[in-house]
C-alpha positions, 0 to 999 in steps of 0.5 A: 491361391497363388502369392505373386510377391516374394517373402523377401519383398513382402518382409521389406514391404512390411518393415517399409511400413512400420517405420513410416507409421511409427515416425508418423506417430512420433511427430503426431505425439510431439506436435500435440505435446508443443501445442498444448497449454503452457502449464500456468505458474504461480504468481511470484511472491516479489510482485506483492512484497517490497511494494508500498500499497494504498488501499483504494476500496473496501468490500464488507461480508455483505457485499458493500464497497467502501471508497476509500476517500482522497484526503485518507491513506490507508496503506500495506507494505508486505515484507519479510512475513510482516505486512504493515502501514497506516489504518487511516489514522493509525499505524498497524503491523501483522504476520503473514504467510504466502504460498502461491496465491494463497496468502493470510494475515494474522491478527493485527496490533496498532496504535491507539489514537482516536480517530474521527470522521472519515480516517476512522471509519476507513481504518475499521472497515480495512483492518477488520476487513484483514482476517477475511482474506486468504488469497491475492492477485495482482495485474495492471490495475494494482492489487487485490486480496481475496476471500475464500470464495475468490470475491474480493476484500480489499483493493489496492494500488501501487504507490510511489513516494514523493520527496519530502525536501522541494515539496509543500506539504499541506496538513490533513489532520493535526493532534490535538493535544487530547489524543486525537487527530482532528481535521483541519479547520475549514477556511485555514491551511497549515502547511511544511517545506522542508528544504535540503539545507535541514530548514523547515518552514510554513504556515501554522494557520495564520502566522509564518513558522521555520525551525532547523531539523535532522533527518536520518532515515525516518527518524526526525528531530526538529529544533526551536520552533520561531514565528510571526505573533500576529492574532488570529481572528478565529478562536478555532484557528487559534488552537489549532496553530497552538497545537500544530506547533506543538505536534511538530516538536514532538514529531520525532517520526517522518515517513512518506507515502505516495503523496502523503506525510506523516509525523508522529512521536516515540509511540508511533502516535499520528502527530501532523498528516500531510498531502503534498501539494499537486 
């Protein structure tokens, strides 16, 4: 069989070829490399720390969800490796550790005032709920910290505060001079605003009340407290105005939290828990 082709022409044919086929593979490569998946990256730690978090719900070991209800504040600020903030009642601290979306929380400390009803029940299913988590997510609809299996603990959202000065602050709970925070007495309203001009002023239950106050930073100093003496027609109110006034000289703490304040003494003991009025 005779070739009608030169091996000169056959040779460049050849290489003519192999170019175009490598070229070809080249841009086959390069285009499945461009399209392909983004690779994912994790969550940037920022996004969970330096935020003032309010627990909004509770899920137990077996399932059950706890709605935190409004008149409650349950918080967590991470920052630093310490996550901390209010059980409800309650200040609590703890270490933790993150890396990536892994996170956990040590074992937590608190101060001790008793705390009935509902802020109690909430403050025990949030920091036993703590030692369950091991990751955490984060999206549009706020926060949320997870278990091993990725089911969720806790649920939060995030909180912006409120100015303490130019807003009334009706009280939630009040110390009662027991050691214990005990609600408000239905039918009255125990209220404070705080002015920039360093005066304080309100209703302790059924009298009118003003003192003079120093703020720096968080920490709080109220003056002479003085008021209206009218009688009060309700022995319960009573008491309470007599413990309100008493809670607020002691108050030597102010911090604010979303739309919630909170007074409380040198032992970080809850004095007066305020929301602020819409």
């Amino acid at each position: 069989m005779v070739l009608t082709t030169t091996p000169a022409r056959g040779r460049t044919r050849l290489l003519v070829l192999l170019v175009v086929g490598t070229v070809g593979l080249l841009a086959a490569c390069g285009s499945t490399s461009s399209d392909g998946p983004a690779e994912s990256s994790a969550p940037d730690a920022a996004t969970l720390e330096g935020t003032s978090w309010r627990v909004v719900s509770v899920v137990d070991e077996a399932g059950r969800t706890t709605e935190v209800p409004d008149e409650v504040t349950a918080t967590a600020t991470f920052e630093d490796g310490t996550v901390s903030g209010t059980g409800g009642c309650n200040r609590w601290s703890a270490p933790y550790e993150i890396a990536g979306t892994s996170l956990t929380v040590g074992e937590a400390a608190s101060t001790m005032m008793a705390c009935p009803g509902a802020p109690g029940e909430v403050e025990a299913a949030f920091l036993g709920a703590l030692p369950r988590v091991s990751g955490w997510a984060a999206g549009d609809d706020g926060l949320t910290l997870l278990d091993a299996s990725g089911g969720t603990v806790l649920a939060l959202t995030e909180q912006a505060s409120t100015a303490l000065t130019g807003t009334t602050w009706v009280a939630t709970m009040v110390d009662n001079g027991r050691g214990a925070a005990a609600g408000v007495v239905a039918g009255s309203e125990v209220t404070a605003e705080f002015d920039d001009e360093g005066r304080v002023a309100g209703s302790s239950g059924c009298n009118q009340y003003t003192a003079r106050y120093t703020l720096e930073g968080e920490s709080l100093e109220v003056g002479a407290l003085a008021g209206t003496r009218r009688a009060c027609a309700d022995a319960e109110v009573t008491d309470q105005e007599s413990a309100f006034l008493r809670a607020m000289e002691r108050s030597t703490v102010a911090r604010v939290e979303a739309d919630r304040l909170e007074l409380r003494d040198d032992e970080g003991a809850l004095q007066v828990s305020f929301v602020a009025r819409p």
